[in-house]
C-alpha positions, 0 to 999 in steps of 0.5 A, a space after each residue: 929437833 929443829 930446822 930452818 930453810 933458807 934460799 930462793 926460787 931462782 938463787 944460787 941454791 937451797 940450804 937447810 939445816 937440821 939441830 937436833 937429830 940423835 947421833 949414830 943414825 944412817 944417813 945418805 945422800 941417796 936416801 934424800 934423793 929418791 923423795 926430792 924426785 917424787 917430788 918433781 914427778 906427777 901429771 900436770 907438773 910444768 917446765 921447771 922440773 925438767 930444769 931442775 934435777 934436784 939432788 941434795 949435798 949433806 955439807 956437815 953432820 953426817 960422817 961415813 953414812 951416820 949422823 954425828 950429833 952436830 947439825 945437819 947442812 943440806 943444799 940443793 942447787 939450782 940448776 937455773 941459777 945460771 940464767 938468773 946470775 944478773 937478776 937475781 945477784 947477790 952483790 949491790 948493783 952499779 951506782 948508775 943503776 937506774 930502776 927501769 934497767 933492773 931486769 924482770 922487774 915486778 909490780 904487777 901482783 898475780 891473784 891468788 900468791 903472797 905478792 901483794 901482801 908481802 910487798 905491802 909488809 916489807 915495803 918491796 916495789 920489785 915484787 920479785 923480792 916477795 915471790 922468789 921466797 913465797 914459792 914452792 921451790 922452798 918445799 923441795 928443802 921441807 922434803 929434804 929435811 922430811 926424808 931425814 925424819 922418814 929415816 928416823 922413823 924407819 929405824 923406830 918401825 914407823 912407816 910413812 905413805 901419802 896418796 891422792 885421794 881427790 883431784 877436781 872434783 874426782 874421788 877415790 874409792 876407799 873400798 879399792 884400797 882397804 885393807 892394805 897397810 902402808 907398804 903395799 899403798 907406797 908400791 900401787 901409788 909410786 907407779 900411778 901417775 898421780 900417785 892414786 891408789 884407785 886405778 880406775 879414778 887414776 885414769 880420771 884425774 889424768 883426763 881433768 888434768 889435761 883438759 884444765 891444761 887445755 883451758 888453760 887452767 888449773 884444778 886442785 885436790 885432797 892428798 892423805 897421809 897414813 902413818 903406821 907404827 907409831 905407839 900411842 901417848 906421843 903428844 899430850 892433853 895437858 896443855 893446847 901447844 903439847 896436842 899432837 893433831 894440832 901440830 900435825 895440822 899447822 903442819 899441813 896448813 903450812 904447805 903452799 896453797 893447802 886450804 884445809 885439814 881433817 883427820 880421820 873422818 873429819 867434816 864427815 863427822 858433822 853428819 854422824 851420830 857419836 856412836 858412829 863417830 868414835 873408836 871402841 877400845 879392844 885389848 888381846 895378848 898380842 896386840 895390846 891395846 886397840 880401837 876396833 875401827 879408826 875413825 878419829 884417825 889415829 888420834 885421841 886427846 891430842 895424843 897419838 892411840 896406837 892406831 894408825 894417824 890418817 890425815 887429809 889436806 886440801 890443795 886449791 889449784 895454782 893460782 898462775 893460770 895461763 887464763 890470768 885473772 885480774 889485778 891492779 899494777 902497784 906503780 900505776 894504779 890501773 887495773 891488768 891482766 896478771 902476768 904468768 911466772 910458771 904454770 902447773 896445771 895440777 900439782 896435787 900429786 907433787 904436793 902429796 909428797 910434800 904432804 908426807 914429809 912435813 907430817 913425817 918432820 913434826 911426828 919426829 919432832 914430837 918423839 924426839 921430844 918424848 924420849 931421850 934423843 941424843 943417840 940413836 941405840 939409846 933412843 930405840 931402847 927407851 922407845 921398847 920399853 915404852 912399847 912394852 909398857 903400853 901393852 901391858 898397863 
């Protein structure tokens, strides 16, 4: 399987299309949609999502309900596209044009974004050309593409959640929430308004985020991503770009402004003896092969061990403040406050959404690579017997 995106924050619209998903597979509309709208909720998100009601269109691949085999379209449109039709058109401007009449021009690069960089690379004055790609928006099209792979996952018994588990400086209590498998952590967050399953650390994070606001700054924070059901030998350890936990990794690191990965215990491990690190391998008639606990996250060799994949990522917090920080205007050369194009004051529940998908693509990626995936019956069946197998070997 493989994908692109494509579209700008304030174009038209969001495209995304998706080669390689077995045939006979249900799909809907409705199934995409439901993700893209956590996606826009949490405390601390700003103005754009109420302008933006994201709904997807699937615009080729899909047949009464069931992937073809083809690939897939889908587009989201922009709502605000309207407003933007004369900056942001797609047809050459007027010959008599002149550079100062372009409207929303920017040559101020904020702290913190892709601006400067990425003008510097392509060789762009307006940096707008830069900033309308380099934006989140484009995530809303990685969780359109990711809710394709949960749905692929489902009909394979493997089940998704993310949750927060840090928003500025505020932890969670695991013991709140031992125990529980993914099903029952989706219930607990999909009500919370950070989508934290600590209700007393829930109320916390709620209090940092509004008191940022009021600074008129922002904070970040640590998102989680469980992953249940998956068997074990998905990736390999034969070479560096087959290993699973690296890919999952690039993954998460790809996510606007996530800083940092870890899985299972992570850094945690730096302070800890090797006997207090790794996971002892238990067998029994019913569950077949297992680790008596799951420190190493679900994770062994670069493979998957049947246990359930656990991985964390760190969000810095948005570098748009409403408290702008320095920078140096790209015409004049003289020094500026950095201008604001919109402000979160913590997206870090939103991004743990974005978090659950994109590591729910690559796991999808790394099935449809180990089994054959042209239809989906035939798929399931050859991931039985591999079930199977693994019990018993």
């Amino acid at each position: 399987m493989r994908y692109f995106t494509a579209g700008e924050s304030h174009g038209p619209q969001l495209t995304a299309i998706i080669e390689g998903l077995p045939a006979q597979m249900e799909l809907t509309a409705e199934m995409i949609n439901k993700e893209l709208t956590r996606r826009q909720g949490g405390h601390g998100r700003g103005r754009r999502m109420q302008i933006e009601k994201d709904q997807v269109e699937i615009t080729s691949g899909v047949r009464h309900g069931k992937t073809l085999g083809s690939p897939v379209t889908l587009t989201v449109v922009n709502d605000d596209w309207k407003h933007w039709t004369s900056i942001m058109g797609i047809e050459p401007l007027p010959e008599d044009t002149k550079p100062e009449d372009i409207r929303r021009q920017i040559t101020r690069p904020r702290p913190g974004h892709a601006d400067l960089v990425g003008g510097i690379k392509y060789g762009h004055r307006d940096l707008r050309n830069i900033l309308e790609r380099s934006s989140a928006r484009e995530t809303t099209m990685r969780v359109a593409i990711g809710a394709v792979a949960k749905q692929f996952l489902r009909e394979l018994g493997i089940r998704t959640v993310a949750h927060v588990t840090e928003i500025g400086g505020i932890t969670t209590n695991p013991d709140t929430y031992a125990g529980k498998d993914v099903e029952e952590l989706r219930v607990i967050i999909e009500s919370d308004p950070v989508y934290c399953a600590d209700p007393e650390a829930s109320k916390r994070m709620v209090e940092a985020i509004d008191t940022a606001k009021e600074r008129g700054d922002t904070i970040g924070g640590v998102v989680e991503v469980v992953i249940e059901g998956c068997p074990p030998g998905i990736g390999s350890h034969v070479q560096f770009d087959r290993k699973l936990d690296g890919k999952l990794a690039g993954a998460m690191m790809s996510i606007n402004a996530f800083k940092g990965v870890e899985v299972g215990l992570g850094f945690e491990m730096a302070k800890k003896y090797g006997s207090e690190v790794h996971d002892e391998i238990a067998w029994d008639e019913e569950r077949g092969y297992y680790r008596k606990s799951n420190r190493l996250g679900g994770l062994e060799g670069g493979m998957t061990s049947g246990m359930p994949i656990v991985i964390r990522g760190v969000m810095k917090p948005i570098p748009t403040l409403y408290k702008p920080l320095e920078s140096v205007d790209i015409d004049s050369k003289e020094p500026f406050v950095a201008t604001i194009e919109r402000s979160d004051p913590c997206a870090v529940p939103a991004a743990s959404v974005v978090a659950e998908h994109v590591i729910a693509t690559e796991l999808a990626k790394a099935i449809m690579d180990e089994f054959r995936s042209d239809m989906m019956d035939a798929l399931k069946q050859d991931m039985e017997a591999y079930r199977r197998y693994a019990k018993e070997f």
